[in-house]
Structure formats: C-alpha cells, structure tokens
N, C-alpha and C positions, 0 to 999 in steps of 0.2 A: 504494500500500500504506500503509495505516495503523494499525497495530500499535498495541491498546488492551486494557489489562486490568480484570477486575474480581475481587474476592477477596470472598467470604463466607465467614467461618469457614474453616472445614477445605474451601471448593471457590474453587479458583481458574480461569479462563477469561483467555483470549487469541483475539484475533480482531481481524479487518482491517475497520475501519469502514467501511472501501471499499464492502465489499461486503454487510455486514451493520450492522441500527441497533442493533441488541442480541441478546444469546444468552441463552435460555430451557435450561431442563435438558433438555425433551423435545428438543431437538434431539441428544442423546448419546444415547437412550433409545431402540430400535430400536423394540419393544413401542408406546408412548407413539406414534414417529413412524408405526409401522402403523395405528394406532389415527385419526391425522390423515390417513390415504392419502394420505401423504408418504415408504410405503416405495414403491421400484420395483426392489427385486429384489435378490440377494447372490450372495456366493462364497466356495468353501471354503478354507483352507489354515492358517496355524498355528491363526487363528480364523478368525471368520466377520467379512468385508470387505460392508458392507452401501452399497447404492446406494439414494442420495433423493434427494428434491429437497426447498429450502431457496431461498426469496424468488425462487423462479420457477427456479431454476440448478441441472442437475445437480452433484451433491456424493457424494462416497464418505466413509464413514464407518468408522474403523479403531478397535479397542478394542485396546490393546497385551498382548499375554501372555506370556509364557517359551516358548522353544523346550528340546529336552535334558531332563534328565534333572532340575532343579533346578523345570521346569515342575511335577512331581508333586506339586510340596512347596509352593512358590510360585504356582505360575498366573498370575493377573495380578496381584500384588502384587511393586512393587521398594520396596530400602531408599531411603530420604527423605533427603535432605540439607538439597537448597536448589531454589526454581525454577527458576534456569536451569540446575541440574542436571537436569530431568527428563528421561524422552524425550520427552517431546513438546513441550516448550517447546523444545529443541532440537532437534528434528526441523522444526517451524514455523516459527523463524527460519533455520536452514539453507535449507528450500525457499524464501523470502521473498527470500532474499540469492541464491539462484541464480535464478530467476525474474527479479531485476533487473540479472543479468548479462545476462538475454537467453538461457538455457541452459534446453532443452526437458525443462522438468519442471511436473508439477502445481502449480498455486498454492494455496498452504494459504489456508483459509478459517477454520478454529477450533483451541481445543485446548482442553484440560479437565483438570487434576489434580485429585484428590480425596485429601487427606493423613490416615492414619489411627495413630494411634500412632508404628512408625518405620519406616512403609509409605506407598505411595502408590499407589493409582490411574490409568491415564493413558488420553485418548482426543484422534484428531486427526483431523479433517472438511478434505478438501480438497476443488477440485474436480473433476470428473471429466475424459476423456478420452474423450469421445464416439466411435465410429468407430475404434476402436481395439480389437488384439487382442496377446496378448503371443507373444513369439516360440516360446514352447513351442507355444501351440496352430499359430500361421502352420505350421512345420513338422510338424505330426500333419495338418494339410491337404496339403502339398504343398510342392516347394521353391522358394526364391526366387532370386532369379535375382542374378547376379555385383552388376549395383548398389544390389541392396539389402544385403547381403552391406557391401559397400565401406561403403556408409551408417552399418550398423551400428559398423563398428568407427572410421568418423570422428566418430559421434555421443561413444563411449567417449573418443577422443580429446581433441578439446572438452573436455568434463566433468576429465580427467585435466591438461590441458595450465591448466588454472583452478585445479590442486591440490585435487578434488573425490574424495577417497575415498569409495566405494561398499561398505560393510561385506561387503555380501550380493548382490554381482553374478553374475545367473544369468538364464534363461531365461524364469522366472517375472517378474522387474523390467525386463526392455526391451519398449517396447509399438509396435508397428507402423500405421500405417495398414492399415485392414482389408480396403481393396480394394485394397490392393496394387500401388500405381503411388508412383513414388518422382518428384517433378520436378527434384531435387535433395539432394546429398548435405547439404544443412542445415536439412531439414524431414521430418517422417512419420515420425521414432523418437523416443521419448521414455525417459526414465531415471523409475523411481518408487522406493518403500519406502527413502529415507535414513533410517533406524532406526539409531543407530549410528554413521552417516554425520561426514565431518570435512573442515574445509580444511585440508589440510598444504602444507608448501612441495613441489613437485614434483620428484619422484625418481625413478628407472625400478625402484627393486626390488619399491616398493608399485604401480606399477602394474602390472607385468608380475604380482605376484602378483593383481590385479582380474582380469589378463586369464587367469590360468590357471585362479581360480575359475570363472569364465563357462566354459571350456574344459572345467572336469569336472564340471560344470551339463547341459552337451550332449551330451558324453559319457554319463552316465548313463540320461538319457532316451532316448538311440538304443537301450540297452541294456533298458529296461522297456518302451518303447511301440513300437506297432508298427502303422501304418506310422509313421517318425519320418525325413522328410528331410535327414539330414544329413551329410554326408563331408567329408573332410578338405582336400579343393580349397574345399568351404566356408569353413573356418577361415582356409584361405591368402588368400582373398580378404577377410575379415574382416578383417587383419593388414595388409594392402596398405590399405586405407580408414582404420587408425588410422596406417600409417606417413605418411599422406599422399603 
C-alpha cells in the first residue's frame, strides 16, 4: 500500500500507487466511465454503488450521500473542516489499516473530495469482491447451514476483538462467498461500507450493541421478504462463532 495525494484547487484525491500510476477525474464520473466501457454494471441502495473496471481490476465505485431526513436538504453535501476529517479520506485509511491487519475487507483503491464553500463532496473506489453475495440476498435464496452461520459471527468477532466498530452492521454489509462452501471459519465473509466506521479500544457494550444492530437488520427483513431464511437457532449459532 502506498498512500499518495494530489490536490488541485478545490479537488483533492488519495490513492494507492500500488495499484494505480495516477487518477484522472473520469474515473469518479460514472457517465464519462460508461462512455470509456469501463462501466460493468451497479446497484441500488442509499445511492447508486457503481461496478468498473480500472487498469485491468474490478473496482466499485461509491459516491457518499445522507441517509434520514437531513438527506432532503443536504444530499450529498457534508460540512468541510479538514481532510482527514472527511468521509472518505477516512473511510480509505481505515480500510488501508484493516486490510494490513490481514482482516477480510475490500482494499480501497481511491478517494476524491471536492470542497465547495463550507461543503464538500466525497467519492471512494475500492476494489471489488468478485464471487460474492451479501447475506440478505444468501438468505432470500435459501438457508445456510450451522458453519456458515458460526463463520459469520467469528468473522464479526475478528473485526471486534481488533477494536473495529462497524457504524452500520447489517445484512446488507456482510458478503459471502457465493457458492456457498465455507473451508474455514477464517475465509469466504467479508465486512464492507466503514462509512463512519472507528478503532476504539475494545468493550463489550459497543459490541454487543454491532451485534444487536445486525440482529434487527434480520429481523426486519424476515418481516418484508418472503421467502427470507432465517430463525433464531440461526442467531444462536451466529453467537457461538463470535463466542468462539
């Protein structure tokens, strides 16, 4: 990893030399990157979560926006302070610093502020997880069996046991391998979207609170979708995988 900035005026960029020689604006520009058949496809949720490719490597491409009620008013405009205030320069170095702990999360590849009066703009390009599906859809397929279950809540564990709060731990942010064979509980779940996200020193009140988020994450979804595999001998075993 090699963590490189460049600043023009009011647009600032971050990105890993690693893996890229330099960042061009069209690579934030979804239109611009259709335009290169460099888009390969998206998905929906607070925005629109766009999939390219970028110097041969799938890459996901996230434009940050307000969730609630403050979204109306704001959208994707946050108040400006400082750079390493933003989300996305800390969202980038956060995944960058868990990635080199060894802790199954995407590796960011860019990010992008654009600062305008006492606003900002923000966008972060990681990259993808091939072969992967998140555990909302796994379960509207079918259910998964005791050691994926166990997996899941030793992957949460891991992440927790490192002081890794997950702002927004839910159904939608744990991703699976998508055919569904587990060879172990230390591979095939992956943690995404640290938006938020923090090292704090490890406590059991914030984590049990991640783990009750995730709990009325699944909850609700049993309650809107239908088929949606999930019960509560699920959970138990979820709980035995993070107890170790």
């Amino acid at each position: 990893m090699n963590p490189t900035e460049n600043h023009r005026g009011a647009q600032h960029v971050l990105f890993d030399a690693d893996q890229l020689s330099g960042v061009e604006p069209y690579f934030f520009d979804p239109a611009a990157l259709a335009q290169a058949g460099l888009l390969r496809g998206s998905a929906e949720g607070r925005g629109t979560t766009h999939f390219v490719e970028l110097n041969g490597a799938p890459c996901v491409l996230r434009h940050y926006r307000r969730g609630g009620l403050v979204a109306k008013l704001l959208d994707d405009r946050y108040r400006w302070a400082s750079l390493p205030e933003t989300r996305a320069w800390r969202e980038w170095h956060l995944l960058a610093d868990l990635e080199k702990q060894g802790l199954p999360v995407p590796r960011p590849v860019a990010a992008r502020v654009i600062t305008r009066g006492l606003f900002y703009r923000a966008d972060l390009i990681m990259q993808r997880l091939n072969g992967t599906r998140s555990l909302c859809q796994a379960l509207e397929n079918g259910p998964l069996s005791t050691v994926q279950w166990s997996a899941i809540g030793h992957c949460i564990r891991r992440f927790h046991d490192a002081g890794v709060y997950h702002a927004d731990l839910n159904a939608h942010n744990i991703l699976l391998d998508a055919e569904g064979s587990l060879l172990s509980e230390e591979d095939a779940v992956w943690l995404i979207d640290f938006d938020k996200g923090e090292i704090r020193p490890p406590a059991l009140d914030w984590q049990q609170a991640n783990l009750a988020r995730l709990r009325r994450s699944l909850d609700k979804l049993a309650g809107l979708r239908s088929p949606f595999h999930f019960a509560e001998a699920d959970w138990r075993q979820l709980m035995v995988g993070w107890q170790g």
